[in-house]
Each structure stands twice: as C-alpha cells, then as structure tokens.
C-alpha positions in Angstrom: 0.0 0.0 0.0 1.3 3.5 -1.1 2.0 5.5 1.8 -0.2 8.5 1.5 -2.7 5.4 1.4 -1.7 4.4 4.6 -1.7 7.9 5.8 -5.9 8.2 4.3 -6.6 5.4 6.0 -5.1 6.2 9.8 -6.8 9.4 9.2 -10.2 8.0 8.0 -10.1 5.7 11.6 -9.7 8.3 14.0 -10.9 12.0 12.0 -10.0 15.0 13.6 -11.2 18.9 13.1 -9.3 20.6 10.9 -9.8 23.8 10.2 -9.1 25.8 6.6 -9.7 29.8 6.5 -9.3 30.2 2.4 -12.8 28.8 1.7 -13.9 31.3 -1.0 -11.0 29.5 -3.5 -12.7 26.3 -5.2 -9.7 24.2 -4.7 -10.1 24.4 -1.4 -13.7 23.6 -1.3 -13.4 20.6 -3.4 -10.7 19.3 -1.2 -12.5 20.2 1.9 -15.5 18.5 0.5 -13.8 15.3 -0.8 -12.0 14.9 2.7 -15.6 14.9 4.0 -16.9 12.7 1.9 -14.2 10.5 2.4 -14.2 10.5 6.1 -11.0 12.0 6.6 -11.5 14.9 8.5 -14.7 16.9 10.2 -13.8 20.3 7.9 -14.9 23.7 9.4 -14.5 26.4 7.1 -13.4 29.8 8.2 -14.4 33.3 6.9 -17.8 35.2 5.4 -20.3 33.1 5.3 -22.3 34.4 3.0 -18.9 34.6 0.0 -17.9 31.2 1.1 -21.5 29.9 0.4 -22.0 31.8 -2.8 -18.2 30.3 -4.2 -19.5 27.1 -3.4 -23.0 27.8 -5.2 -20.4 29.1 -8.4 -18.0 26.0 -8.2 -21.2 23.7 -7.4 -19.4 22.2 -4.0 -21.8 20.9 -1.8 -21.1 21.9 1.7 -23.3 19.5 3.6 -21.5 17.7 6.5 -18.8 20.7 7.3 -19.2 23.5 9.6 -18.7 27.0 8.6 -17.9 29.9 11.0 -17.7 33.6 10.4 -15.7 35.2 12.7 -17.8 38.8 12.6 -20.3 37.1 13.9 -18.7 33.8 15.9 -19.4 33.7 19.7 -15.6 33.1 20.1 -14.3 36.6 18.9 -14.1 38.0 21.7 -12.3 35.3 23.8 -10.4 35.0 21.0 -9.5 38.6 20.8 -8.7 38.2 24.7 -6.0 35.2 24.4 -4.4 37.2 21.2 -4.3 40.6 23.4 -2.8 38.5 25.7 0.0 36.7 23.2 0.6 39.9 22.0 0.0 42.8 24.5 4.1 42.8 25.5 4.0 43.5 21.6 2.2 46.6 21.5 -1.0 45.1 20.5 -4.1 46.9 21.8 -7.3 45.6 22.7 -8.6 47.6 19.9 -6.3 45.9 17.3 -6.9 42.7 18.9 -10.9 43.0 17.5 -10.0 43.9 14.3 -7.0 41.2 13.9 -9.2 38.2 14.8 -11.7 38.8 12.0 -8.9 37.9 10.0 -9.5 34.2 8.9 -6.2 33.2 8.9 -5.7 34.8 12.6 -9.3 33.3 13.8 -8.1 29.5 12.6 -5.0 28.9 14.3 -6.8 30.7 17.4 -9.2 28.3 17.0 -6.2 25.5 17.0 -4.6 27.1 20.2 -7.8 27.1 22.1 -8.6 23.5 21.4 -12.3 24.3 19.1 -10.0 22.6 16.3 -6.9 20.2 15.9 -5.0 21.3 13.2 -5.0 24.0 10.2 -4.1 24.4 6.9 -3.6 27.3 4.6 -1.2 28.7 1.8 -3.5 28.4 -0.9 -3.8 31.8 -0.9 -1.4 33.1 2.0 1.9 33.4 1.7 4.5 31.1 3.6 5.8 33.6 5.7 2.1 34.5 6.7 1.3 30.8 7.5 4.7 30.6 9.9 4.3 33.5 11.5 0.7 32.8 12.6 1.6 29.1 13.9 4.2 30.7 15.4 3.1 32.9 17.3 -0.6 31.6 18.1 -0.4 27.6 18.5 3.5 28.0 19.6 6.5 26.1 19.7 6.4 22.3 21.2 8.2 22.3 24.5 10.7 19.6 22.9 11.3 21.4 20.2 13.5 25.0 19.8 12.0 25.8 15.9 9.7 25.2 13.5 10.9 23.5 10.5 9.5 22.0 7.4 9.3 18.7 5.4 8.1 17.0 2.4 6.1 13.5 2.3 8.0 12.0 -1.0 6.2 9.0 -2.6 8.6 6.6 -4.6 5.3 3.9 -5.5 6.1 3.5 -9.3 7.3 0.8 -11.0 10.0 2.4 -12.6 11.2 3.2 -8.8 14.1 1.1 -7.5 13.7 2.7 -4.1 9.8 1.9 -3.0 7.9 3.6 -0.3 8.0 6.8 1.3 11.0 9.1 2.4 10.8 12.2 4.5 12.8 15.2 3.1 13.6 17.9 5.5 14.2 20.8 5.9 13.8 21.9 2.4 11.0 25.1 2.8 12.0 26.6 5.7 15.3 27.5 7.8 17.7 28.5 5.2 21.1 27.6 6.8 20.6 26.0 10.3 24.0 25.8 12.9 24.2 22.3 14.5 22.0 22.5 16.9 19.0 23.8 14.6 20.1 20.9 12.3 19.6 18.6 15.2 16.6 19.6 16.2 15.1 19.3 12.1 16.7 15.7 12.4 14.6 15.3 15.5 11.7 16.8 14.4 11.6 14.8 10.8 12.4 11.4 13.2 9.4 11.9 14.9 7.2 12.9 11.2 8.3 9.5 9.7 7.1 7.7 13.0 3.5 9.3 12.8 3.3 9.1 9.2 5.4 6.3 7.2 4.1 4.3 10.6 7.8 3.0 10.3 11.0 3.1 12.6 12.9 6.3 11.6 16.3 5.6 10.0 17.9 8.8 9.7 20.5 10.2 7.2 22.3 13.5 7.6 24.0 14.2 4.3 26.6 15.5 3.3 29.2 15.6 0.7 31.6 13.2 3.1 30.9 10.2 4.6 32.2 9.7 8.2 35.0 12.3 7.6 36.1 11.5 4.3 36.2 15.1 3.2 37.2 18.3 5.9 35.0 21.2 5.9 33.0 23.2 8.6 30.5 22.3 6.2 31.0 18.4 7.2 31.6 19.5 10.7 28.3 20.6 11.3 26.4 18.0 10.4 28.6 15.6 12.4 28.0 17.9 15.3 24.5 17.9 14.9 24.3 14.0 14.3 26.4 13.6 17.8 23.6 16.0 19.5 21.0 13.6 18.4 22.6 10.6 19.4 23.1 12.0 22.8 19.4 13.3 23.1 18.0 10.0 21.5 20.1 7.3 21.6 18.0 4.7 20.6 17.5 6.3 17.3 19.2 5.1 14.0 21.3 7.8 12.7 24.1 8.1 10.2 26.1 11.4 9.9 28.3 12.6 8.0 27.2 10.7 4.8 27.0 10.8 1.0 23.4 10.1 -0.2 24.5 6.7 -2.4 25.6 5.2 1.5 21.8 6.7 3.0 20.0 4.5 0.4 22.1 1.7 -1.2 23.0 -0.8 1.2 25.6 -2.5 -0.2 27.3 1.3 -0.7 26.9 2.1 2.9 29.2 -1.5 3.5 31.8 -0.6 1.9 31.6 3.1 2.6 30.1 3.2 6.4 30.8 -0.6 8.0 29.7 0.8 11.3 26.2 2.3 9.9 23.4 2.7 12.1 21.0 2.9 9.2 23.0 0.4 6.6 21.8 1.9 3.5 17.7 2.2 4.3 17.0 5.8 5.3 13.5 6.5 5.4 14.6 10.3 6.7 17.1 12.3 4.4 18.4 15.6 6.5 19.8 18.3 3.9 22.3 20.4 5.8 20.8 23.2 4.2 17.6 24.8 2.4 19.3 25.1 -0.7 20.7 21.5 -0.7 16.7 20.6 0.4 15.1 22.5 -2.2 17.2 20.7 -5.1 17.3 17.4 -3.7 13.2 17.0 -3.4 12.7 18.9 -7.1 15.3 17.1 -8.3 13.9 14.0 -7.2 10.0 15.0 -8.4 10.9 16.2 -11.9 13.6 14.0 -12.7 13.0 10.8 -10.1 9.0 10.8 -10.4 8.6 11.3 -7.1 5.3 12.5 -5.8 6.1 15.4 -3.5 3.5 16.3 -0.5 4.1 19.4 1.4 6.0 21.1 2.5 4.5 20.3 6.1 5.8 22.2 9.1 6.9 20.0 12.1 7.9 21.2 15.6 4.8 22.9 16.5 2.2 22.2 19.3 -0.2 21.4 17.5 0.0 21.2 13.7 -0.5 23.9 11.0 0.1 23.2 7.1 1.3 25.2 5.0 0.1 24.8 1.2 2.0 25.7 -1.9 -0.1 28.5 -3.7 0.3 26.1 -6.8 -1.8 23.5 -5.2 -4.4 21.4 -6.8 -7.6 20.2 -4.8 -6.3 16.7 -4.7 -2.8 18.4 -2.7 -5.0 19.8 -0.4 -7.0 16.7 0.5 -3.8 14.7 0.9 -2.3 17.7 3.2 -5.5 17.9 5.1 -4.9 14.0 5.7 -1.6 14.3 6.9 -2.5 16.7 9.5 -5.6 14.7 11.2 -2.5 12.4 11.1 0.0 14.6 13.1 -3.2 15.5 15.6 -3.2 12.0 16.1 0.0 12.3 17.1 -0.1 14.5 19.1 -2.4 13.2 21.1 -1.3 10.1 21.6 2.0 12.2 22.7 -0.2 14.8 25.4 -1.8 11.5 26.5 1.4 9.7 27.1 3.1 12.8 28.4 0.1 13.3 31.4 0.6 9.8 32.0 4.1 10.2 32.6 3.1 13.3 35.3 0.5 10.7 37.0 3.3 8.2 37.5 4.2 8.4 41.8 6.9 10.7 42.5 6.6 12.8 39.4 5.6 16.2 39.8 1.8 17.2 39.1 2.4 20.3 37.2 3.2 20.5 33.5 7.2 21.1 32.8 8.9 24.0 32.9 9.4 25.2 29.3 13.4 26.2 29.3 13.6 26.2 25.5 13.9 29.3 23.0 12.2 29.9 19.9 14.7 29.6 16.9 14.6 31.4 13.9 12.9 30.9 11.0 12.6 32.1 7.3 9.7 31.7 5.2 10.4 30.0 0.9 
C-alpha cells in the first residue's frame, strides 16, 4: 500500500477537526468536501459566510457535512481577541487591534487550533509562507521539545520504474535557510518523529553530506557531524548516520563498503539536507527527474499542527495535506496523553514542565 494510502486510511479511523480559512477558493472547497466525503476529517471552514457559500454555489461544492464559522459574527471573537491581546499585548497590541485582527481568517483558525475548538489548520492556498509561519508561530506555539519550527516534504517513490519503493521524509527543504548544529539537530529530531506518525515505520535517519564519516574536511562536514552527535546523545535509541553521501543513505551494499559501522545500513526513510538550498534541489530534483510525488511542505515542531500549502496547489494536494495533519493531531495526542501519563506516574511532579527552551529562527520560501 502507497504510503499516503496508509496515511488516508489512519486518518479516515480516527478524524480529527481541521480547520481551513481560504474557503472562498474552489480548490479548497473541493478538497475540503472530498475529505468529507471521504471520512478523513470533520472540515470547518473559516471566513464570510455568505462569500464562502456563494463560491460554493459558483464551483457547485456541496457543503453539507462541514461547519462553517464567520468570525464577525462567531461567539468566540471576543475570547479569542482576549488570548491574542494577551500573546501579543508585551507586543504593543491593543485591545482595539486585537478585535480587528481576529476577523482575519487566517488569525481566527489557528486561534481556533490554540484554544482546542479545532486540531489542526491548513492554509497557503492563498497566504503566503511567511504569513502561514508567522501565525503558527506565534498563536499555536512552539512544542516544549522542540526549539523551531521546520519544514518537510512527504516524498512517494510507489512507481514501478522506482528502484527505491515507499515513502521518504525530506527535510528541511521550505524553511530554515542555513541551520548551525544544533538547529540541524533539532530538524533531524523533528523529521524522526514525522516518519514515526506518518510512514508508521522506525525512523532511520540520514544527515547528508558531501563526506561520509569524515572522508572530506570542511566546517561544512563539521556541522552535520555535530549535529548527528547532539541527536545521538538526546535520543540514543534512534538510527542515525552522519556525515554521509546520499548513495551510503540508500544503497545498502554502498553504505558497506563506505560506512561498516552504519546505524542505518543503506535504508534511510529520513534524508536531513544540511541546508535549504541543498533541500530544495534534492526534493525537485527528485520529483521532476525521479518521479517522485512530493507532499508538502508540512511544518513540524509545533504544538499542534498547521500546514502550509503551496499557492500552486491542486484540490487533490490539499485533501492529501488535510490527511496528513488529522494524522500529526493523532499524534499529538497520543504524545499529550502519554506525556500526562508520565506526570500521573508516583513521584513525578503534578504540574506540567517547565518550558526552558527558545524559539529559533525561522525564514519563510
């Protein structure tokens, strides 16, 4: 089974809420209203109600069995204006600004993601990347394990032609440009934890480079073999490889004769690029010449989870991305449940953890 099949049918057993705030564009609808058909996810659609029922009248989308909410007019504005005031208010923001900002649909989704009425978001259709980011960011927030928000892309190898089969996560190849070891680190970390919710397989993880285990010298190299140390020290019980070429990440007998002491030996499900500009190349590269179908990019290392769409999208992208995030809310679930298990345990503390993390930089596509 291909993997974004897998990924529609987790989804379809377990549907989450998932908001979408561009409503009045008829990809959007159609995708909104085949993921409802379909099961996937219980769709409320954000903005006018009256423009996003009249493009669905035009674009004859049915929009029986999804919710639609109009901020002007949605009994949350005003508690929603009071938990952005309050986000915001060491800012500058006013309370005044606060009213006007969340009858923005963008501003009023992820609010609606913070304070638990939804359990994931996705936009870019028609916003901008940086616009997407920023809201997650500074709405639904940074996880507590995590010290930035990065990106990847779902890449489907399922053809015949493919000698590779499956799916591979590729990250970070939208987002943080040129990422120090640590940042690297915590992408690895974060793209680890993607392939567990979504290729439902045992991350294998590859941090490439133009050297394998120190067969070239560069600060270049350096980095990434910081960054892969880091890792191992924080999770030591995942498969890593780093510094290596790409040939020992996904050829096995390569990575014998290249890396006899591989972790990963030659089947990485999760290719790290040490930068964005090695990312973007390496997942078009493998789309327009590999035939690769490329989903995304997804952000990953937020508290709950907001998608970000390419403005190119079809309707059948948007249905797929609206799938992985009831996915990742699964996820993330699972991961609040285990963690307030974890506080329940006898001599554990009863209070949530201390947060000691920063926020690290990010830069929009």
């Amino acid at each position: 089974m291909k993997a974004i099949h897998r990924i529609i049918e987790r989804a379809r057993s377990s549907p989450r809420r998932i908001v979408l705030c561009e409503a009045e564009d008829p990809r959007v609808l159609q995708g909104a209203r085949r993921a409802t058909q379909e099961g996937v996810a219980r769709i409320v659609l954000v903005g006018d109600a009256a423009r996003i029922a009249d493009a669905a009248q035009r674009h004859r989308v049915a929009l029986d069995g999804m919710e639609v909410v109009d901020p002007a007019s949605a009994a949350q504005r005003d508690r929603y204006a009071q938990q952005w005031l309050a986000l915001r208010q060491s800012r500058g923001m006013t309370p005044e600004q606060a009213q006007r900002d969340v009858l923005a649909p963008l501003c009023f989704a992820n609010l609606m993601v913070r304070a638990g009425d939804a359990d994931g978001s996705v936009a870019g259709a028609v916003h901008t990347t940086a616009d997407v980011v920023r809201h997650a960011i500074q709405i639904i927030g940074i996880a507590p394990s995590f010290r930035l928000v990065s990106s990847f892309f779902l890449m489907m190898f399922c053809e015949p032609f493919h000698s590779l089969k499956g799916g591979l996560i590729f990250s970070d190849c939208g987002l943080v440009i040129d990422p120090d070891a640590e940042a690297l680190s915590e992408i690895a970390m974060a793209a680890a934890d993607s392939a567990q919710s979504l290729l439902m397989e045992t991350p294998r993880v590859a941090m490439l480079s133009f050297s394998t285990n120190g067969s070239a010298h560069h600060a270049a190299v350096d980095k990434v073999a910081a960054a892969t140390q880091r890792v191992r020290a924080l999770r030591p019980d995942l498969a890593i490889d780093g510094d290596v070429q790409l040939d020992a990440a996904i050829v096995a007998e390569i990575a014998e004769r290249k890396l006899p002491a591989s972790q990963v030996h030659g089947h990485a499900n999760v290719l790290v690029f040490p930068s964005l500009e090695a990312g973007n190349i390496g997942y078009k590269l493998a789309e327009r010449l590999g035939g690769a179908v490329a989903i995304g990019p997804m952000l990953q290392g937020l508290r709950r989870p907001a998608n970000d769409l390419s403005r190119g999208c079809s309707a059948d992208d948007i249905f797929h991305v609206i799938a992985v995030t009831v996915v990742q809310a699964q996820a993330a679930d699972l991961e609040a449940g285990d963690a307030s298990a974890q506080m329940a345990l006898p001599g554990m503390a009863g209070g949530p953890a201390t947060d000691t993390t920063s926020s690290g930089a990010t830069q929009s596509r």
